[in-house]
Backbone as CSV, one residue per row, in Angstrom:
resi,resn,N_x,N_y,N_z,CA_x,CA_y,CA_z,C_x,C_y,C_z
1,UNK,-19.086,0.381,13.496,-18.216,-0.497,12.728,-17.518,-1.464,13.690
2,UNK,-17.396,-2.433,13.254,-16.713,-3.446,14.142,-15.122,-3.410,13.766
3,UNK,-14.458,-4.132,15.024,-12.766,-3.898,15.050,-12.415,-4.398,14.138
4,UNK,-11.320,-3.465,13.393,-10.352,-3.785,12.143,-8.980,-4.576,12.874
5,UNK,-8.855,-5.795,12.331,-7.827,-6.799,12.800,-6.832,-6.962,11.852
6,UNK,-5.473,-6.297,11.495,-4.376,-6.566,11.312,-3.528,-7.853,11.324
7,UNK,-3.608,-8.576,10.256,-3.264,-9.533,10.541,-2.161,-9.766,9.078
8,UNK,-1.035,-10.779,9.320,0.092,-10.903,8.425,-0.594,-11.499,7.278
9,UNK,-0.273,-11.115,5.913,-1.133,-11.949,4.926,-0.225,-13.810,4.380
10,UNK,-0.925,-14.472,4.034,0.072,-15.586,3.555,-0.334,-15.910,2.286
11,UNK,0.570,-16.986,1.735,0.194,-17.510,0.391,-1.539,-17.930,0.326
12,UNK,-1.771,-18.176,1.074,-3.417,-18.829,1.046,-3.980,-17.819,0.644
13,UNK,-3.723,-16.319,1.327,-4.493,-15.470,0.827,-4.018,-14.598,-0.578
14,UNK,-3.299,-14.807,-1.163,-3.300,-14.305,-2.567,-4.013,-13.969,-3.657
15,UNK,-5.081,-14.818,-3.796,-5.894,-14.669,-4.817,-6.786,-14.045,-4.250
16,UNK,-7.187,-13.844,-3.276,-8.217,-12.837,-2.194,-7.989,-11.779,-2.134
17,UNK,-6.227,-11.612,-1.873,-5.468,-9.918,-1.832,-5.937,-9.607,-3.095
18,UNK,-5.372,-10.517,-4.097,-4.691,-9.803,-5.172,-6.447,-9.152,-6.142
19,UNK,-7.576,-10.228,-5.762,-9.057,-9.392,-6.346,-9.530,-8.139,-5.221
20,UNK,-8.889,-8.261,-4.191,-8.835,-7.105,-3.034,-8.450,-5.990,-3.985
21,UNK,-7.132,-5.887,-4.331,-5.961,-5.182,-4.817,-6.942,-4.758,-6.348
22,UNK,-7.053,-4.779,-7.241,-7.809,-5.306,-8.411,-8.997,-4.110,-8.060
23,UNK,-10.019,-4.923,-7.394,-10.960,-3.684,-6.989,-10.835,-2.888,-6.658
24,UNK,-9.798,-2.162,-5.640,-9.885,-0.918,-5.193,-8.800,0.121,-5.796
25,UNK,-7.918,-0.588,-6.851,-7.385,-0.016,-7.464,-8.287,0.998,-8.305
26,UNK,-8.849,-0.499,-9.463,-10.041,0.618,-10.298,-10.910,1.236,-9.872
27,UNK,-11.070,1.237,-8.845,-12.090,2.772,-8.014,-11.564,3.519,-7.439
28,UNK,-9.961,4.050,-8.017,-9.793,5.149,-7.830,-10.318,6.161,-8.136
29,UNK,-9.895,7.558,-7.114,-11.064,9.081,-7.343,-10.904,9.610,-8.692
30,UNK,-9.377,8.974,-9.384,-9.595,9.569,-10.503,-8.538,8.979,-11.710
31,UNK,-8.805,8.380,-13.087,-7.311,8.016,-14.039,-5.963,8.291,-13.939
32,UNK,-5.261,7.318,-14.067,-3.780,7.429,-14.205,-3.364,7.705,-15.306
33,UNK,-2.668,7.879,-15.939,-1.570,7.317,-16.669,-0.354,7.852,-16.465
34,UNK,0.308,6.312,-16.305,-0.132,5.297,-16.856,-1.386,4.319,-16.181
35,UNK,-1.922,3.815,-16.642,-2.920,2.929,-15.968,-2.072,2.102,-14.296
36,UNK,-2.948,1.681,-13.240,-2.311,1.386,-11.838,-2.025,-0.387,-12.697
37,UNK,-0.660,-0.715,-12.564,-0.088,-1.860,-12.736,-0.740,-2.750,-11.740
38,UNK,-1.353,-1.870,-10.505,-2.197,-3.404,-9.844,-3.260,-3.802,-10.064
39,UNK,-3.423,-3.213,-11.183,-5.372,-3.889,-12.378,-4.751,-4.860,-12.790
40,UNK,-3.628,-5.442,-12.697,-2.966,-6.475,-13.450,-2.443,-7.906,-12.389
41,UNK,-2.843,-7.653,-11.203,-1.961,-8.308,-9.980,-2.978,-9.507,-10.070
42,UNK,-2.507,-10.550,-10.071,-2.612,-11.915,-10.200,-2.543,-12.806,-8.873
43,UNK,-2.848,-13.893,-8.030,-2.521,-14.503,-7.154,-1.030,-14.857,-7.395
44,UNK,-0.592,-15.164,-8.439,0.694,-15.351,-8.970,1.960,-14.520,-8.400
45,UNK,1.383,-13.292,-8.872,2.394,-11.877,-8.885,2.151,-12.217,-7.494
46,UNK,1.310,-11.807,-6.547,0.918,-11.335,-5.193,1.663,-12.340,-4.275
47,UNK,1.658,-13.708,-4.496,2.053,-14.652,-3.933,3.718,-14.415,-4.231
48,UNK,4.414,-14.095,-5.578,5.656,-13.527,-5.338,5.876,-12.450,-4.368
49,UNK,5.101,-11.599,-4.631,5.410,-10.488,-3.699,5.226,-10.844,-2.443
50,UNK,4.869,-11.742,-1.581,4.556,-11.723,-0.443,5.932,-12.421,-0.330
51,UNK,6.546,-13.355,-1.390,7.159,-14.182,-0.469,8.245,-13.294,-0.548
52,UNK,8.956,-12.236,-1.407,9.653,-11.315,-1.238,9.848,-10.321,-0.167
53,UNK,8.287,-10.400,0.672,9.064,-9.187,1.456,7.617,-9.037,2.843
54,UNK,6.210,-9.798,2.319,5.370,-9.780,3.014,4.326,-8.780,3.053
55,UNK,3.113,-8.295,3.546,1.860,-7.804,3.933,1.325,-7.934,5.108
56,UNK,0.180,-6.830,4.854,-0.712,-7.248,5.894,-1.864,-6.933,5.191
57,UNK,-2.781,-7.628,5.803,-4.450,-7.551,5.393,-4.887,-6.971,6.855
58,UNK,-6.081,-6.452,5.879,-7.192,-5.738,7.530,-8.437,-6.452,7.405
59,UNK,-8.846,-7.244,8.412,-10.572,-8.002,8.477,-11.039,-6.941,9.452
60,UNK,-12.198,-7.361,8.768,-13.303,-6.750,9.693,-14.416,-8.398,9.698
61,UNK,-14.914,-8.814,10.812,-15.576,-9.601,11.112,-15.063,-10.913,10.197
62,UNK,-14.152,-11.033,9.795,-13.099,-11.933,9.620,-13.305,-11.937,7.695
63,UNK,-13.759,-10.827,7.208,-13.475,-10.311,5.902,-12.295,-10.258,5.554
64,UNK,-11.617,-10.029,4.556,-10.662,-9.096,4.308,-11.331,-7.789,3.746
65,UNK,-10.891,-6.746,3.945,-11.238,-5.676,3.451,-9.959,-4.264,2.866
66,UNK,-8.910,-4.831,3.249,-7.588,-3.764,2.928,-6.538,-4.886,3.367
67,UNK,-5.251,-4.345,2.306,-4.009,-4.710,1.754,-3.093,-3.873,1.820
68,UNK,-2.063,-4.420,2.233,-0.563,-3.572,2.056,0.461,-4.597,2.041
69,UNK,1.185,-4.340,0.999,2.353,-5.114,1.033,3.554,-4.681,1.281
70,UNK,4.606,-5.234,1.657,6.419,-4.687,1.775,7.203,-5.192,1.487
71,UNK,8.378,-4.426,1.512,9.484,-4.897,1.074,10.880,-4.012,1.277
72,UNK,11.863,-4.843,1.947,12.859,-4.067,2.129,13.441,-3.523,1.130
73,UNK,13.431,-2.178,1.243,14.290,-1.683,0.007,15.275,-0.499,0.425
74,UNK,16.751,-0.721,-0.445,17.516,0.766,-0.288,17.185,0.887,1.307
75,UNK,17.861,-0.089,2.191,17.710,0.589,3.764,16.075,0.690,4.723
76,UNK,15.382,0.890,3.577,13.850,1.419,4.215,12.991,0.275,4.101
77,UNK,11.799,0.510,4.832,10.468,-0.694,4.657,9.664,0.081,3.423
78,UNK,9.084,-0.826,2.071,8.943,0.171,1.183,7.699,-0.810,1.160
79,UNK,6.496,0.418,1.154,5.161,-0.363,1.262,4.755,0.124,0.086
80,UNK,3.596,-0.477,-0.213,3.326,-0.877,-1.488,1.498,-1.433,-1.633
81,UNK,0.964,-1.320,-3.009,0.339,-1.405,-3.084,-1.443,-1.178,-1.294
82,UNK,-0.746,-0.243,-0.950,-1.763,0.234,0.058,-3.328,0.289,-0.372
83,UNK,-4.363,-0.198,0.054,-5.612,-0.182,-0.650,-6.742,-0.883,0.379
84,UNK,-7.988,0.051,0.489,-8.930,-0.654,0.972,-10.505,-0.589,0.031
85,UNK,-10.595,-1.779,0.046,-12.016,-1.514,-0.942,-13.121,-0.240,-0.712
86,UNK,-13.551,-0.332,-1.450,-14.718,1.389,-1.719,-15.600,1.452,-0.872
87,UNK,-16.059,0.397,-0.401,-17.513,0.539,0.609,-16.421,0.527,2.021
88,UNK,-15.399,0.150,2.671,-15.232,0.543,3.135,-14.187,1.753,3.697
89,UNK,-14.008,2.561,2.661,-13.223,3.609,2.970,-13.549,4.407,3.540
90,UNK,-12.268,5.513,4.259,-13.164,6.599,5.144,-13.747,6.141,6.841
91,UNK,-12.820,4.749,7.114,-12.882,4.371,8.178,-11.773,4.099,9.578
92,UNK,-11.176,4.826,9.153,-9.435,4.441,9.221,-9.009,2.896,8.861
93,UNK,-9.495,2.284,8.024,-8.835,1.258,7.664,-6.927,1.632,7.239
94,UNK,-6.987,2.335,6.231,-5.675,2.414,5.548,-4.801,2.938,6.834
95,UNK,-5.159,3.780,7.779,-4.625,4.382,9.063,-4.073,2.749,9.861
96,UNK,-4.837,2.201,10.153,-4.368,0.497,10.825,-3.414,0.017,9.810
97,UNK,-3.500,0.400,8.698,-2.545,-0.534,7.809,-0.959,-0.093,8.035
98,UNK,-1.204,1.680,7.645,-0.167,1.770,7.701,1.028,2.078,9.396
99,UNK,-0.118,1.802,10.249,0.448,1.311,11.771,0.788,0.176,11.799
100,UNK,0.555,-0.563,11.054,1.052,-2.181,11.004,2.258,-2.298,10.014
101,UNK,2.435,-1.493,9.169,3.762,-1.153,8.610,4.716,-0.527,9.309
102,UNK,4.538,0.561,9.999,5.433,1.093,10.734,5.804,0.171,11.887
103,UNK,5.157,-0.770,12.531,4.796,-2.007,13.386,6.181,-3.006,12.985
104,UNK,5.884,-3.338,11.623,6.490,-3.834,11.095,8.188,-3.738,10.613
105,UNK,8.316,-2.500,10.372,9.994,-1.162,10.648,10.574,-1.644,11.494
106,UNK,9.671,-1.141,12.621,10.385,-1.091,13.944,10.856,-2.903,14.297
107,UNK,10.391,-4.010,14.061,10.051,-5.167,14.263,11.573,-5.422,13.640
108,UNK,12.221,-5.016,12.439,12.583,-5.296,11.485,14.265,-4.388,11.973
109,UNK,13.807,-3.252,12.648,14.907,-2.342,13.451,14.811,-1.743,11.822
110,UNK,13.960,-0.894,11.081,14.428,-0.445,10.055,13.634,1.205,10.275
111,UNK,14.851,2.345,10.335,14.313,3.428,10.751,13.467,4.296,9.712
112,UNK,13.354,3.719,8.355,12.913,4.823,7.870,11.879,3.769,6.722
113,UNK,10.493,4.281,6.242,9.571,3.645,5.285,9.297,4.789,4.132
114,UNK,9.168,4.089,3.066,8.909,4.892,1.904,7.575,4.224,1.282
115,UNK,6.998,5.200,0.528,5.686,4.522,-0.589,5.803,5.564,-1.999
116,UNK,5.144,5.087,-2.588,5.585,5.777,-3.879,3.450,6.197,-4.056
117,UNK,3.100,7.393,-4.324,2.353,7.651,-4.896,1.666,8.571,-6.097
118,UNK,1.098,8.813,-6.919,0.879,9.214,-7.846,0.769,10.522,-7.572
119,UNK,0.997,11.301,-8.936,0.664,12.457,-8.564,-0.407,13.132,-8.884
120,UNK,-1.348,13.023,-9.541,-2.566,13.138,-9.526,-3.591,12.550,-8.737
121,UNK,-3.082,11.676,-7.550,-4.091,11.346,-6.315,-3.874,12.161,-5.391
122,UNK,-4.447,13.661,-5.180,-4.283,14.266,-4.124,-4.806,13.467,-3.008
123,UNK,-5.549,13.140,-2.368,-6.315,12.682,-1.598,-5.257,11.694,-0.996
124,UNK,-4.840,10.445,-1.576,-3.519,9.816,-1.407,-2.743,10.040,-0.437
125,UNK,-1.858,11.423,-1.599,-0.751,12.064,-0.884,-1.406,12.786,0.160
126,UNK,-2.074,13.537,0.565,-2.680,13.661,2.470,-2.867,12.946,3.245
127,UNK,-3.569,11.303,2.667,-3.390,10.835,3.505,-2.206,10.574,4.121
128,UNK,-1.226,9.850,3.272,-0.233,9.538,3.732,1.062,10.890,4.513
129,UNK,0.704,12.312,3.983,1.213,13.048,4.806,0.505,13.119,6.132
130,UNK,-0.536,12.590,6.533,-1.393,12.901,7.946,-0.776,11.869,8.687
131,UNK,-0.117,10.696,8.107,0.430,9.696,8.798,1.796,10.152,8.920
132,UNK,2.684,10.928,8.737,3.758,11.389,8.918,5.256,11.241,7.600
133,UNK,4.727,10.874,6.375,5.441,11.271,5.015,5.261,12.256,4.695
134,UNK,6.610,12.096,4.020,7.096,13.700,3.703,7.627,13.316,1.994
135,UNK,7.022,14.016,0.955,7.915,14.528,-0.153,9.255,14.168,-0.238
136,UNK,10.088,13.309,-1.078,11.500,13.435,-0.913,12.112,13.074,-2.468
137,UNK,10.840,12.744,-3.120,11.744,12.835,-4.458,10.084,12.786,-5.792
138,UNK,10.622,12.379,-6.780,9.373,12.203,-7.890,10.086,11.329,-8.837
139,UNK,9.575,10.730,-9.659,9.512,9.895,-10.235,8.863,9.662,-12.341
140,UNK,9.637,9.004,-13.200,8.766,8.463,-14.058,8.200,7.317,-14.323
141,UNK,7.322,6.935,-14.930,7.109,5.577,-14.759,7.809,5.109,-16.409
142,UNK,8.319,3.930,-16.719,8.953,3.569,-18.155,8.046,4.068,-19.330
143,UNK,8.702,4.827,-19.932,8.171,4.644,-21.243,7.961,6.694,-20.773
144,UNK,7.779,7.368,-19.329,7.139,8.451,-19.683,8.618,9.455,-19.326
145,UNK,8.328,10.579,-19.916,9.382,11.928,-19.687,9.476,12.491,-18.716
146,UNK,7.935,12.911,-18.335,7.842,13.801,-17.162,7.198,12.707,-15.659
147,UNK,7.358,13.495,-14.629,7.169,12.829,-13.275,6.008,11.695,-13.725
148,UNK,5.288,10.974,-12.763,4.064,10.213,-12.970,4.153,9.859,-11.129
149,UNK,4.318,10.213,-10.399,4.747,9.629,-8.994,5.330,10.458,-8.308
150,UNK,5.380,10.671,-6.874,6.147,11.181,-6.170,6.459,9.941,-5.191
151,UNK,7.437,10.230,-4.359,8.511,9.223,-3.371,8.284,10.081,-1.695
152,UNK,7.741,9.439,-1.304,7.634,9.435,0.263,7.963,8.967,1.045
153,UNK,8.685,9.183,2.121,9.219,9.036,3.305,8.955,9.400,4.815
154,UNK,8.865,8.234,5.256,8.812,8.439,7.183,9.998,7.996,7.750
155,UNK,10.486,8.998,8.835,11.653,8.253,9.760,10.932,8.181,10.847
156,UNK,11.432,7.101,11.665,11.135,6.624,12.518,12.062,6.609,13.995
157,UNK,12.976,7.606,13.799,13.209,7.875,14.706,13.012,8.385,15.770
């Protein structure tokens, strides 16, 4: 495989993230519900979100192939929408991403990052515990009673 390049995403690339985002959402290992709100992400939305708080994209041979976005939140760097398309998963792509987030913390002097993931994506939640999150709360999504999410956290101290 050739080197995965980390690079800041910009408005130009929005509509690229956001069919990035789009695809690898719906090939998740397995249904939500509620359905992933980023089957819905638009160059529009994406281009807000970037200018709110920023991303990074991962190329490979000057592709894009994986997305992450951020945003300061409540004290922490709160990443978001994490995702690398299907053919190439299983490469440490999402591993570079989320080193370029923590990259990004430290850049920012912000000691601690959160992500929010589902709770029916086991696979997910390991990864992101192999990167050093931890469990710290759960979540509903509107409209539901019981959890739909758990809340993860890294310090960076």
């Amino acid at each position: 495989m050739a080197a995965v390049r980390i690079r800041p995403l910009t408005f130009g690339d929005a509509a690229a993230a956001a069919s990035l985002i789009r695809e690898a959402f719906a090939a998740q290992s397995r249904a939500t519900d509620p359905p992933p709100g980023a089957l819905g992400e638009t160059a529009v939305s994406l281009a807000a979100k970037l200018a709110a708080g920023g991303g990074g994209g991962a190329e490979i041979d000057g592709a894009l192939v994986g997305v992450m976005l951020w945003a300061e939140k409540e004290a922490a760097l709160h990443l978001g929408r994490v995702c690398v398309l299907p053919g190439w998963r299983g490469q440490g792509i999402a591993r570079a991403l989320l080193a370029a987030g923590e990259a990004e913390a430290r850049r920012r002097a912000i000691a601690t990052m959160t992500l929010r993931v589902r709770l029916t994506l086991d696979e997910n939640q390991r990864l992101f515990a192999a990167f050093g999150f931890a469990p710290v709360g759960q979540g509903a999504h509107r409209g539901y009673s019981a959890p739909t999410f758990m809340v993860m956290e890294k310090r960076l101290d």
